[in-house]
C-alpha distance (Angstrom), angle and dihedral (degrees) to the residues before:
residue distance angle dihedral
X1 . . .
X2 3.86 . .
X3 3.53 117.7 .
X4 3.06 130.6 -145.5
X5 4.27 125.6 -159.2
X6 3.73 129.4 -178.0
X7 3.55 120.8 -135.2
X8 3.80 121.5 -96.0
X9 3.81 84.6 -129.0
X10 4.08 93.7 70.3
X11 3.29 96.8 68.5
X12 4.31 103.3 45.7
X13 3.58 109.7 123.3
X14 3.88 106.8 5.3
X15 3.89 114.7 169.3
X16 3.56 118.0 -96.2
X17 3.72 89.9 -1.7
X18 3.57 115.9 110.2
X19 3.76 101.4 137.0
X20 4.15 124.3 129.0
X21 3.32 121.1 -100.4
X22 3.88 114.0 -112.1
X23 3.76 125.3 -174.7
X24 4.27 133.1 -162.7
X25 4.07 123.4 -168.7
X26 3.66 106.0 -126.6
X27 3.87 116.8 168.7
X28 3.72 92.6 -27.9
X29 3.61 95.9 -55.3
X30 3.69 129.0 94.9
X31 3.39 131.7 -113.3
X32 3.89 125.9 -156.8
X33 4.17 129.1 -152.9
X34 3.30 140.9 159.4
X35 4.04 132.9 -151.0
X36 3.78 146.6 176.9
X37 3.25 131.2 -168.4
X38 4.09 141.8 57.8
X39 3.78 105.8 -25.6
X40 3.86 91.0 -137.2
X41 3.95 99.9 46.2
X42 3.45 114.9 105.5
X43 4.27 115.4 -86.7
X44 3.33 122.2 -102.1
X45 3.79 100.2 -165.8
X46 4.09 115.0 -142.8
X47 3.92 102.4 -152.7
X48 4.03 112.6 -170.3
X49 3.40 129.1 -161.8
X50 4.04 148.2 -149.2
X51 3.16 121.5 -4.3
X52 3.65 98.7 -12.6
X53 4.07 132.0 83.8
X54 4.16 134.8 -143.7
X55 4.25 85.2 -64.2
X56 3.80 80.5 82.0
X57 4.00 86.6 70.3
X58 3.88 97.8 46.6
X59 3.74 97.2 110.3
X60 4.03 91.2 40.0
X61 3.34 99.0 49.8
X62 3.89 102.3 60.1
X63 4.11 93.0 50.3
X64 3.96 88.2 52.1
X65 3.02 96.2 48.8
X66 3.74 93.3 47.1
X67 3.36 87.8 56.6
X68 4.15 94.6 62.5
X69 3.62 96.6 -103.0
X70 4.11 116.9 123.4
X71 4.26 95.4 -122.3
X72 3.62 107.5 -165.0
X73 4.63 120.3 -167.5
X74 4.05 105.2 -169.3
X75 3.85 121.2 -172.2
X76 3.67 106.7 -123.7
X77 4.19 115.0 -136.5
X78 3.91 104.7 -75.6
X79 3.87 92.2 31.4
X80 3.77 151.1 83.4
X81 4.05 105.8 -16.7
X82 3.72 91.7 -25.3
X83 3.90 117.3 115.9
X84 3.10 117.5 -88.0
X85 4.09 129.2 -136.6
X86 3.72 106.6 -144.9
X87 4.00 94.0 -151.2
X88 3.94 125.4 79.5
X89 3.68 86.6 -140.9
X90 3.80 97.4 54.5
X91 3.73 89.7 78.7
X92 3.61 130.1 71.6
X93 3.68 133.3 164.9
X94 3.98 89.9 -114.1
X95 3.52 85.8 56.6
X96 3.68 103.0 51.5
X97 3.74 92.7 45.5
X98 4.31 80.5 48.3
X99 3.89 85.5 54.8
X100 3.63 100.1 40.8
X101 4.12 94.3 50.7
X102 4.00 92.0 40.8
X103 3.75 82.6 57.5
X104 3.61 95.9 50.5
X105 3.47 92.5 45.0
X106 4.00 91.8 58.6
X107 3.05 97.2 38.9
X108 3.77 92.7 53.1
X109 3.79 102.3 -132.6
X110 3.79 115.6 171.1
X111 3.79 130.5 161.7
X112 3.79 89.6 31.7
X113 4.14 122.7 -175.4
X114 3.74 96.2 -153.2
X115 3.87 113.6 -145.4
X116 3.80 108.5 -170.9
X117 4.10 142.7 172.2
X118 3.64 120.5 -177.8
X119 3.51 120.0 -44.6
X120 3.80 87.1 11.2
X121 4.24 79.6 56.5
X122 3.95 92.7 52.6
X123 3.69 98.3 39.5
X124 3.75 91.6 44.7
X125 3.96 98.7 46.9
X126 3.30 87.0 53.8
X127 4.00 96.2 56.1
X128 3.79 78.2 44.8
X129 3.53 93.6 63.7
X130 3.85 99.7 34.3
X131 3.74 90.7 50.6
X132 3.42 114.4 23.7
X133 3.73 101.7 165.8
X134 3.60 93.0 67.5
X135 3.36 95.9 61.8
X136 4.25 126.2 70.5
X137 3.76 99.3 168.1
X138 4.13 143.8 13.9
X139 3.75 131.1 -158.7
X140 3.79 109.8 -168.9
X141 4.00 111.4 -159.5
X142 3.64 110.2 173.9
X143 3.79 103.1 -19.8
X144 4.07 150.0 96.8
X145 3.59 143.4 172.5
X146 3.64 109.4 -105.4
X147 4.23 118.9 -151.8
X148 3.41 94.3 -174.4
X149 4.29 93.0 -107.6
X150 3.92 85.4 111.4
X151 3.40 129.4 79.8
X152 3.88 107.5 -133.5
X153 3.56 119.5 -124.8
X154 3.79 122.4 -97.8
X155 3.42 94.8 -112.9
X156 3.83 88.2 63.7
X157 3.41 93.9 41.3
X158 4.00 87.0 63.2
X159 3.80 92.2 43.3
X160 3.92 86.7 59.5
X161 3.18 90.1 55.7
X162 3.47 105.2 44.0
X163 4.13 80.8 52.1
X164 3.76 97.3 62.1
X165 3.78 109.6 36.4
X166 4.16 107.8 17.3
X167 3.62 98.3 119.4
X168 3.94 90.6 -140.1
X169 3.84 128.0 40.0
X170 3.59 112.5 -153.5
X171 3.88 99.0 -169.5
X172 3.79 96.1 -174.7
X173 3.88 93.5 43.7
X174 3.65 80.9 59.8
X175 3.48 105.5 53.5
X176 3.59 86.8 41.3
X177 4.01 88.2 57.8
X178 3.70 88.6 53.8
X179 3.60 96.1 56.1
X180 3.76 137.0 69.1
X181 3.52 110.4 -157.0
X182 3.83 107.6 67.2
X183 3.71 120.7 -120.0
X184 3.90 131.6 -163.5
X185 3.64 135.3 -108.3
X186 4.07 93.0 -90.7
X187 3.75 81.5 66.0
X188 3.44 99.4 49.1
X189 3.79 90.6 43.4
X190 3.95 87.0 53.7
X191 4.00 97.5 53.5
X192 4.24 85.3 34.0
X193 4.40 87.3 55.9
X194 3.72 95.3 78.3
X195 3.35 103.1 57.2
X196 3.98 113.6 30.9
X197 4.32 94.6 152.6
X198 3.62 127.6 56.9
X199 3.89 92.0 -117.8
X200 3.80 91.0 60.7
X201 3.95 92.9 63.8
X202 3.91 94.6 61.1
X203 4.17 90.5 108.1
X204 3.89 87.8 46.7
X205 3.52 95.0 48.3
X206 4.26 93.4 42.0
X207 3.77 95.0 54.0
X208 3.53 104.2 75.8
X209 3.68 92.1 48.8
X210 3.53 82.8 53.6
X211 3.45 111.8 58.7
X212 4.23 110.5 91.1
X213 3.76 111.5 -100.6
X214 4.37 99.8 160.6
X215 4.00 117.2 42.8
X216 3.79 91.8 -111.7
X217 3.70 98.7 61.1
X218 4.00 111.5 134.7
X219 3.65 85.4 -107.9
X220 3.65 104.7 41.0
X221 4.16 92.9 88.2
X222 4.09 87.2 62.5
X223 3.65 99.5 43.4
X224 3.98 83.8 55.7
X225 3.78 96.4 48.5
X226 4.13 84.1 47.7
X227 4.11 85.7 50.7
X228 3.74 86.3 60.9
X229 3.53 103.9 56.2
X230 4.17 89.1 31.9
X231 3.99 82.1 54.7
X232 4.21 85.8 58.2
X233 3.31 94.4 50.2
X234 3.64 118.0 134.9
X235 3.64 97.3 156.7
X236 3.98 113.2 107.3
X237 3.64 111.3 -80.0
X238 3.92 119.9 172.5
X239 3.81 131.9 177.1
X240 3.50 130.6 -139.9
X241 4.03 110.4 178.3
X242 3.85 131.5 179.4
X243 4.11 110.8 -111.1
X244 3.82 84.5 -143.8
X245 4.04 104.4 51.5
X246 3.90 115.7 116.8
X247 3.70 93.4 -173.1
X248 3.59 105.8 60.2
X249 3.63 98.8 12.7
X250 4.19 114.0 162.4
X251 3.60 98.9 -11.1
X252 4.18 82.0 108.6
X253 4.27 74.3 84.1
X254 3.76 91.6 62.2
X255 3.96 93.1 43.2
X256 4.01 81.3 56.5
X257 3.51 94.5 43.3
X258 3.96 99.0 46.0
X259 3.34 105.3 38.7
X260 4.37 125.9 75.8
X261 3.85 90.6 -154.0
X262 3.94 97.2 53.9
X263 3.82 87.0 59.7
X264 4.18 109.5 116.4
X265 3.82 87.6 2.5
X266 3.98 120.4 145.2
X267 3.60 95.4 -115.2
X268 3.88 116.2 -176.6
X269 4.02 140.4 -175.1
X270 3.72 108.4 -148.1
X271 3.74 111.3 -143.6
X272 3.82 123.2 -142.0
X273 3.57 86.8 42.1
X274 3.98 128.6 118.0
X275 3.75 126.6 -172.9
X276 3.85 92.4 -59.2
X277 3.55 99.5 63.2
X278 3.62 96.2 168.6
X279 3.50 87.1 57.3
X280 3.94 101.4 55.2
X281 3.65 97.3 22.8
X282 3.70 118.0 24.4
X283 3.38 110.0 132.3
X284 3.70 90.3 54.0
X285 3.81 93.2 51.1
X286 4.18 81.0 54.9
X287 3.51 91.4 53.4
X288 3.79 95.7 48.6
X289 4.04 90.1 37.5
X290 4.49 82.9 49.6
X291 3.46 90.2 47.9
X292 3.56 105.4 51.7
X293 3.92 92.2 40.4
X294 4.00 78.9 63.2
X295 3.71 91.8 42.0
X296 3.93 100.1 52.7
């Protein structure tokens, strides 16, 4: 496996990103996150999604922190200052969940509040279901875990296309897409820094293809056996969707509907808010996140 590693110099004086650098082994490739907040608090883990990295968290973290809770943004394989596999079909949803619960494991992480947005959502539902005991809470902004029963939307249809034959891949013109409060080209240059060569975007250009869209996708069978435990859930689980996301849209209803622990919650839609909800609103997704750490 070829690996790819972006310079140290890429990420020197991003906005609003200040944090230190922290690294963890996992299967010979490292893994980069960043955290604020007392060391021996209990983690609130800061899962980001497609194709952006931990700088999604940057106004989030500093609030939950603030508030005495241990907040904790890792780079998922492919992203941010994680290494990077330079082939499509090095990554696999089997293997990012294998990444993502290796990292845990090392880093020690128990009595986790999972805050999670897209493929942050699938990736961490699934570690949800695999390892339930780690886990004492879940705030879903923006995100699902797909089986394959349900057709996709169009609009995602398009964006898997785009994905696997647009000759370019403007990665901040995407995130900028998903958004609907404008941002300027510090921004842009921010989400842009991980990935300046074509061979660096293999993870962002594998994950739409990877997310199940027909009920025998190879990972289909393990989303359903995570649906079982999610569907015993009587841990606290709240949801906090965008009013403007075409992706995910209302399946926040099904969350409620599916899962014991989201029973009597405060759920919320946050207006002004597009797919990247981190991006146009997160300060008020902090707030909400604070307050029901408080609450439960």
């Amino acid at each position: 496996m070829e690996i790819y590693r972006t310079p140290d110099s890429r990420f020197i004086d991003l906005p609003g990103y200040d944090f230190a650098p922290r690294f963890t082994e996992v299967d010979g490739l490292r893994m980069h996150h960043v955290e604020a907040g007392p060391a021996t608090a209990a983690p609130v883990l800061l899962l980001h999604g497609e194709p952006t990295w931990s700088f999604l968290y940057r106004t989030m973290i500093p609030p939950i922190a603030a508030a005495g809770h241990r907040a904790i943004a890792p780079d998922l394989v492919g992203f941010g200052r994680s290494d990077k596999p330079t082939r499509v079909a090095d990554y696999s949803f089997a293997r990012h969940v294998g990444w993502m619960s290796e990292w845990i494991r090392l880093n020690e992480l128990h009595d986790i509040t999972l805050v999670a947005q897209d493929w942050g959502s699938l990736i961490g539902l699934r570690l949800v279901g695999e390892y339930p005991e780690r886990f004492s809470r879940v705030v879903m902004a923006n995100g699902f875990l797909p089986t394959g029963d349900r057709s996709p939307p169009l609009a995602f249809k398009l964006w898997q296309a785009f994905a696997r034959w647009s000759p370019v891949f403007p990665i901040s013109g995407i995130v900028r897409a998903g958004c609907r409060q404008r941002f300027g080209r510090d921004i842009g240059r921010a989400y842009d820094a991980p990935f300046p060569e074509r061979r660096a975007m293999a993870g962002a250009r594998a994950f739409p293809r990877l997310v199940p869209t027909r009920p025998d996708d190879p990972s289909a069978a393990a989303n359903r056996a995570a649906w079982t435990v999610l569907r015993k859930w009587n841990k606290p689980f709240l949801t906090a969707f965008a009013t403007g996301d075409p992706i995910f849209g209302r399946l926040d209803r099904v969350l409620q509907a599916e899962i014991p622990g989201a029973k009597d919650q405060p759920h919320c839609r946050i207006s002004g808010a597009g797919h990247f909800i981190q991006e146009d609103r997160g300060e008020e997704l902090a707030q909400i996140v604070v307050d029901f750490l408080a609450r439960t």
